[in-house]
N, C-alpha and C positions, 0 to 999 in steps of 0.2 A: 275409175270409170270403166262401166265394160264395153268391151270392143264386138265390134262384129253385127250390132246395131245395122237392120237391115232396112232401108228407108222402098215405099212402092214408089211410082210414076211420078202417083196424084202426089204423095207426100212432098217429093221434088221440086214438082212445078208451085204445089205451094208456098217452100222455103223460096224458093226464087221468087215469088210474089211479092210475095212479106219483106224480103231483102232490097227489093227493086225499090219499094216503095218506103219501107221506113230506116235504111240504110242500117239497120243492125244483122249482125252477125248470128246468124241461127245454126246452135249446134245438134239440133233433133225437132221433129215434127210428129205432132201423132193427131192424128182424125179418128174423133168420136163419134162414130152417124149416130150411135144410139141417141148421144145428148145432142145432138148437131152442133158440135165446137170440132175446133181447132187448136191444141195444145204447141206452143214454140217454147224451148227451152233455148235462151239466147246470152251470148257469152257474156262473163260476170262486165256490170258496167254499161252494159246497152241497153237493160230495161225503159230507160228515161227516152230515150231516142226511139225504141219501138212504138212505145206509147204514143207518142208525138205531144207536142203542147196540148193542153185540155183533151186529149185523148183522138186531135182526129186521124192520126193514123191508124189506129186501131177501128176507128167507126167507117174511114174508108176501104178500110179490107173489112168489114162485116156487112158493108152493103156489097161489093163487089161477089162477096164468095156467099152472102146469107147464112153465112153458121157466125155462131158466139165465137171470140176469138180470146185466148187466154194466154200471158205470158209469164214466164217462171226464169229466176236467173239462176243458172247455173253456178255449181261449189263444186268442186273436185273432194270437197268434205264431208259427206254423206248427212252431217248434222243442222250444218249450213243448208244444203239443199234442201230438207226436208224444212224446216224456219223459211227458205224464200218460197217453195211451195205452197206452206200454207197460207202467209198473206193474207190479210191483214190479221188475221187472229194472232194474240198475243201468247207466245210460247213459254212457257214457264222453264223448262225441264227438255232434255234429249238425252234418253240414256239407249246405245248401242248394244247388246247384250250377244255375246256369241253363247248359242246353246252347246251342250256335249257332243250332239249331233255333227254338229260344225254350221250346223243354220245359224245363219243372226236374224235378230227381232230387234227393233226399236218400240220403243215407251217414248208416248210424246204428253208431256205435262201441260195442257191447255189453261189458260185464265176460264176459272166457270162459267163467265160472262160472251167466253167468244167462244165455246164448245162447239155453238149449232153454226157458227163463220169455219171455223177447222173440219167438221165432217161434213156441210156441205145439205143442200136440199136430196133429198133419197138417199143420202150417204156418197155422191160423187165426189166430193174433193177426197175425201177419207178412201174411196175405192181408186182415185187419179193419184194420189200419193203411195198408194201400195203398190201399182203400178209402176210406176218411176222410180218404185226407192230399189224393187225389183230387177229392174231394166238397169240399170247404171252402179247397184252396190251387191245388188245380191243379197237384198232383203228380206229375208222370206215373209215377214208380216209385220205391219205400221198399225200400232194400239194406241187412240186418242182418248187419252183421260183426263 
């Protein structure tokens, strides 16, 4: 995972929200104003507890703070994160590819049927995933096919 991950204020007091309130362990925060979401990447194992029964923890931090609120479990495996990222779409394939460069690329093999669940409305999950795969492995680009 990469280190040195620099969290703002606002990011702070949101993890502290989040944790206050749904007792999981959040190890990154990132605010979208563009989408107005909230990304939590939360230690492997606490998805269930973020969410809360039928989801009201999550819909009481989305009234409180009025942005979309997204959870993602954390892998230390780069292939795993990217599979609990995408959610629910059904992953066929993760192949890692280190170029000659020394960049790495992933190939993410999608079921045809969850294509447009994997890259998302305007292509955000597809752009929030290359994001993170970025931030934490050193990705330089996530290809949904």
């Amino acid at each position: 995972m990469a280190t040195g991950i620099k969290l703002t204020s606002k990011e702070m007091r949101y993890i502290a929200l989040f944790e206050s309130i749904t007792g999981a362990s959040v190890k990154d925060c990132i605010l979208d104003e563009e989408a107005n979401r909230a990304i939590f990447i939360v230690k492997e194992g606490d998805v269930g507890m973020a969410i809360g029964k039928g989801g009201k923890n999550i819909h009481l931090l989305e009234r409180m703070t009025n942005k979309r609120h997204e959870i993602i479990e954390h892998s230390d495996e780069p292939g795993q994160f990217i599979r609990n990222a995408l959610k629910p779409a059904l992953i066929t394939e993760i192949r890692i590819t280190k170029k000659p460069d020394g960049k790495s690329i992933a190939v993410v093999l999608v079921n045809p049927k969850d294509k447009g669940v994997a890259i998302g409305k305007n292509g955000r999950n597809a752009e929030r995933i290359r994001f993170l795969a970025k931030r934490y492995f050193q990705i330089e680009n996530v290809s949904i096919t």
